[in-house]
N, C-alpha and C positions, 0 to 999 in steps of 0.2 A: 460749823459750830454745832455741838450738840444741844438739845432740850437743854442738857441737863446742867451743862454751861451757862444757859442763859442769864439765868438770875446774877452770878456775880461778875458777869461782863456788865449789865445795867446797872448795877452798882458803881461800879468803876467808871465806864463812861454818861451815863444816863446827860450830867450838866451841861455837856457840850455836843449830845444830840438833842435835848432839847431846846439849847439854844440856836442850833441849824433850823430846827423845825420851826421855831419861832419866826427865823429870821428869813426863811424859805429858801435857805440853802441844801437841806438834808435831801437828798438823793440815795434810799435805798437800794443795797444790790438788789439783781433777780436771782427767783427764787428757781433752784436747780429742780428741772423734772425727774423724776425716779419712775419707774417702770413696778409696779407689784403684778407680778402673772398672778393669775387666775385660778381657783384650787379646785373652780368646778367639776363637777365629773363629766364626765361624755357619755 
């Protein structure tokens, strides 16, 4: 999912992750590592 998706996905679900979270069911996925090289110079 992008940033820029965010917002109208929590729109849309937001009531029944906050009900998970409430009820201490909600289990976030993990969060995928990404690699950004390095522009330093040598």
């Amino acid at each position: 999912m992008s940033v820029d998706a965010l917002p109208e996905h929590l729109k849309q679900h937001w009531p029944q992750i906050k009900a998970d979270i409430l009820a201490g069911r909600y289990r976030p996925q993990p969060v995928r590592r990404v690699e950004i090289p390095s522009q330093m110079a040598a």
